[in-house]
Structures are given as structure tokens and as C-alpha cells.
N, C-alpha and C positions, 0 to 999 in steps of 0.2 A: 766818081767813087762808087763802089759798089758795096755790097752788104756781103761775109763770107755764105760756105755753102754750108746747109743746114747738118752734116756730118763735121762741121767743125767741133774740136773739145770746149765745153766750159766746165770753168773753175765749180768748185764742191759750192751750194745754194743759189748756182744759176744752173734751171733747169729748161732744156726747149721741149715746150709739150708738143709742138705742132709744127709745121715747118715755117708758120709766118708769128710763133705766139712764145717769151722766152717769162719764167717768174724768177724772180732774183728773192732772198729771203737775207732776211737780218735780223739782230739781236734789239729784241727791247723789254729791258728788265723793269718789273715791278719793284719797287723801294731796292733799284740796285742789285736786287739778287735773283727773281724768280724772273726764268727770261720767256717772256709770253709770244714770242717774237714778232715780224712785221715782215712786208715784202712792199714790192715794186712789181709791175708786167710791162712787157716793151710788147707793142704789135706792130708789125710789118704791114705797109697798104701792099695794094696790087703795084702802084708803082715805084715799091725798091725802099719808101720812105716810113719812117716811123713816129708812131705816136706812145709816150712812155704813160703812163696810169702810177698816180702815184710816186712816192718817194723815199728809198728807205738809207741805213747807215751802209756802207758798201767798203768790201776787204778790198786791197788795194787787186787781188785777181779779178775781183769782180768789175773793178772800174777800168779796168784793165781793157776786161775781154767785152764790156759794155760799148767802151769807148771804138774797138775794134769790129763790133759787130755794127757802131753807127757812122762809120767816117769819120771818127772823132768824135762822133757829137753833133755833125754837119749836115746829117741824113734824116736829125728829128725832126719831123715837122709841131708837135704839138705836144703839152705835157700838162694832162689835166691832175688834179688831187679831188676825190673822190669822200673822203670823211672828213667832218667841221675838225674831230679833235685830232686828226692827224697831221699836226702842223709842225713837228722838230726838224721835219727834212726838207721841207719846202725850199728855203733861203737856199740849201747844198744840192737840191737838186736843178735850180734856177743856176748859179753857178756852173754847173756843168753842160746846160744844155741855152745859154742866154739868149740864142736866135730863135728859138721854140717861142710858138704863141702859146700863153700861159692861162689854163682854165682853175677854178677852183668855185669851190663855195665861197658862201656873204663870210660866214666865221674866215674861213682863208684869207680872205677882204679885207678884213677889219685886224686879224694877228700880223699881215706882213703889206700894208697898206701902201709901201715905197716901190712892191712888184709890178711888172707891168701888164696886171691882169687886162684878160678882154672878155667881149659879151656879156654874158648875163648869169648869175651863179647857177651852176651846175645844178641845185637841184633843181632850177624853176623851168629846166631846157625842157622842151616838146621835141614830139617826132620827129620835127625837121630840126634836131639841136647839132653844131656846126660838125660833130664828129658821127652824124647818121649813117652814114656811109658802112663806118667799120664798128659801129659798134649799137647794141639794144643796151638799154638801163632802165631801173627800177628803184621805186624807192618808197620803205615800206608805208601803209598805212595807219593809220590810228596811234600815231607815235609824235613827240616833240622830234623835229629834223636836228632840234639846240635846242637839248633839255634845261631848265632853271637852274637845274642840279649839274654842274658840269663835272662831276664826276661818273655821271649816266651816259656811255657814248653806244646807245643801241643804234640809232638811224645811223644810215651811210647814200649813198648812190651806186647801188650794185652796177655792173658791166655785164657784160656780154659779150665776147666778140663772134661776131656774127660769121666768119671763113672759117674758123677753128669749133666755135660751140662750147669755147670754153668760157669759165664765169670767174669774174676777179672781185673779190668782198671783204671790205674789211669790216670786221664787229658784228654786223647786223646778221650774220651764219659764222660758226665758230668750228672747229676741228678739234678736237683735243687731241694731242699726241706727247706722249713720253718725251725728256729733253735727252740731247747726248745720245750714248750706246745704248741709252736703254730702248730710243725708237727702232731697232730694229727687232727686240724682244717683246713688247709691248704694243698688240691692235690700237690703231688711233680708232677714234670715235667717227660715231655715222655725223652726220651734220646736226648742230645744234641750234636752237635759237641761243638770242645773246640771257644771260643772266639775269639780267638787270630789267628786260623787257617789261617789270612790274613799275619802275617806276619811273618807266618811259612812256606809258599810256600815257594821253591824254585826258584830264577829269573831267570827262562828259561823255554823257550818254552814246553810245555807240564804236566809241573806239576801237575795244576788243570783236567788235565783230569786223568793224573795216579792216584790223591787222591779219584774224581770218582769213576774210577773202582775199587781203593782198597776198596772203601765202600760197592760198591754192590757186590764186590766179597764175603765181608765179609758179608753181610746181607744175599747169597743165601748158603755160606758154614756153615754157623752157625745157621741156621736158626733155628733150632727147642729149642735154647738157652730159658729158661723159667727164669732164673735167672742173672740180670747182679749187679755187686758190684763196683760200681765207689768211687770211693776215694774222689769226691766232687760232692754230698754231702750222696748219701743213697743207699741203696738194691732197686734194680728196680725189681718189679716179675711182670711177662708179661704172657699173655696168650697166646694160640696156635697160630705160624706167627705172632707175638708180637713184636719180636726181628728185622724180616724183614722190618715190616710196621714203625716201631720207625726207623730205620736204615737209609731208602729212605726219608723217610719224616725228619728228621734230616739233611740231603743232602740236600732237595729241602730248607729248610730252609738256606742255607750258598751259595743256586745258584749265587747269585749277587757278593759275595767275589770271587767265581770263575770267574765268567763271567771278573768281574774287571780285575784279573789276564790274562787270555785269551787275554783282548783288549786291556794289555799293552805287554805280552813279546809273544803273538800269541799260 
């Protein structure tokens, strides 16, 4: 079986950024109406096979041209999930792809315990973590990875694929973009931190400066990133130090949440 060729058509919210990197986008509404929405990324290795990131609701073109771009389904090799609270599509995207060895976080663990997870959860992986090959991850600092408060979903396990240079994130960097017709009238935002990042610190001394540094570690390690895919709400394509400049200034934007932090727990 083989994979089609990279000038194949896909359906509207499957996008190929790269020739080995495809992001799939789906509807996920807040209290049923406000659709904040979510994605999926499929990467292609060097040999022909794929690793899916994540899991989202998918239109029947989408699972269509999905299923057609993997063999069926036959061509996955692996399909990791990457955020604790993004667990509605797990169970359907295990379905879909059942030969795929399956990674996720301990919360993934512990919501769908019947799967047939392997290794060790996603965020505790080091360098050599079993998908090193195709992909860099990150994950930020000074923050609950499983806040107390589970309605706080700022951590995640950011990606990276490393052929393309594109970065797949859900939460933990946000997009904002107009829903419907009005995204083609209306500039989506530069990259943002998550919202909620205040009461995802951890209460102890030093947090806000290790989320700091994880940012600008991450804005100088990744710098040449031309493509970011955040899960709420759109494809960010960024020009040369794009990545960096959205990174810091996304920072300088959350100073006073820090600061706050600082000049309560020092």
C-alpha cells in the first residue's frame, strides 16, 4: 500500500502543510454553542508510515480522505494524544486506527484504562522518547501538567516535527480567529499564552520565572518554526523569526500574571 501523492485534493479542514505533515480541524463547542474548535496532525516517517497526534470529531470527507491517505488505517504506525483534558476522541480515534501502538498521558490512563496504552506517559518521555526520530516536544514549566482545578487546561505536550518544522499544540499557545465567513474578513491573532495561565502556576516560589524561561527557551530552540497548528482556534504561518517574535511578545503580554505570582509566593 502506498500513501497518495502530495497534489492529491483534500476535503475543507484537512490542510497539507508539508509534504510529509497533514492538520485535520474539528468543531468543539463551549456549552454547545461557542465553537472554540480542535484538530488532529497525521506525519508521514521517511518510510511511507504514519504517526497520527492527537484526536479530533471528523466529517465523514475527512475520514474518508484520512483513511485514503493511510491505507485504510494500515499505514499508522502510532497515535500519541498529547493534552490530559483532551480525552472525547481518544476511544474514536483508537477505533479507527486499532493496530497503532497507542501513547498518551497518566490522565489518558486513568479516563480510558480498557486501551491498550504502552510505555510510559507522554509527558515523563526524555530525549530518547520512542517517537525521537520524527518528532521534538516540550512541555511547559512552572505550571500543574493536572491542575486541582480541572477546569484549568493550560499544560499540554507541545510537538514538533522535526522534517517539516512544523509545531502541533493544543492550549498551552492559542490563536484566536473569527468563526465561519467572518475568518476570511477578520486578522486572526499572533500567538497567545493560554488564559487561564494564572491559575495554572504552581504555589511556590519560583514558578513564574521557570514558565519564563520555558518560553524563551522554547522561542530560541524552535525558532526557525514557520508553521504553528493550535487546537483553539487555527494554522498560524509565520514568517522568518516569526515564531520567536510571537513567543516573547506573548510573554511580555502575561508579565503582570507573573509579576502577580512573584509578589505573592516570591
Amino acid at each position: 500500500m502506498s500513501a497518495p501523492s502530495p497534489s492529491a485534493a483534500y476535503p475543507a479542514d484537512m490542510q497539507q502543510l508539508a509534504p510529509d505533515f497533514w492538520n485535520i480541524r474539528g468543531p468543539h463547542r463551549i456549552g454547545g454553542v461557542l465553537d472554540v474548535g480542535t484538530h488532529m496532525s497525521v506525519v508521514r516517517r521517511r518510510n511511507g508510515r504514519f504517526v497520527v497526534v492527537d484526536g479530533c470529531p471528523l466529517a465523514d470527507a475527512q475520514r474518508e480522505a484520512l483513511l485514503a491517505l493511510t491505507g485504510k488505517g494500515a499505514l499508522v504506525e502510532a497515535v500519541v494524544h498529547v493534552h490530559p483534558f483532551h480525552t472525547l476522541h481518544v476511544e474514536d480515534t483508537q477505533r479507527l486506527f486499532p493496530a497503532a501502538t497507542l501513547y498518551g498521558t497518566a490522565r489518558h490512563r486513568r479516563q480510558a484504562p480498557a486501551l491498550p496504552w504502552a510505555g510510559e506517559p507522554v509527558e515523563a518521555w526524555g530525549e530518547d522518547h520512542p517517537l525521537a526520530d520524527l518528532f521534538d516536544l516540550s512541555v511547559p514549566g512552572g505550571v500543574d501538567f493536572v491542575c486541582p482545578d480541572e477546569r484549568v487546561h493550560v499544560a499540554s505536550v507541545l510537538v514538533r516535527a522535526r522534517g517539516s518544522g512544523i509545531v502541533h499544540v493544543d492550549d498551552t499557545l492559542n490563536v484566536l480567529a473569527a468563526p465561519g465567513a467572518l475568518r476570511r474578513l477578520l486578522p486572526q491573532s499572533a500567538l497567545r499564552m493560554h488564559p487561564m495561565l494564572g491559575r495554572a502556576l504552581r504555589p511556590q516560589a519560583g514558578a513564574a520565572d521557570a514558565y519564563a524561561a520555558w518560553a524563551r527557551a522554547l522561542a530560541g530552540r524552535w525558532a526557525d518554526t514557520h508553521v504553528v497548528c493550535a487546537a483553539h482556534s487555527a494554522v498560524r504561518k509565520l514568517p522568518e523569526g516569526g515564531f520567536a517574535r510571537e513567543i516573547e511578545a506573548a510573554l511580555g503580554k502575561v508579565s503582570r500574571t507573573l509579576d502577580r505570582h512573584r509578589a505573592r509566593y516570591g
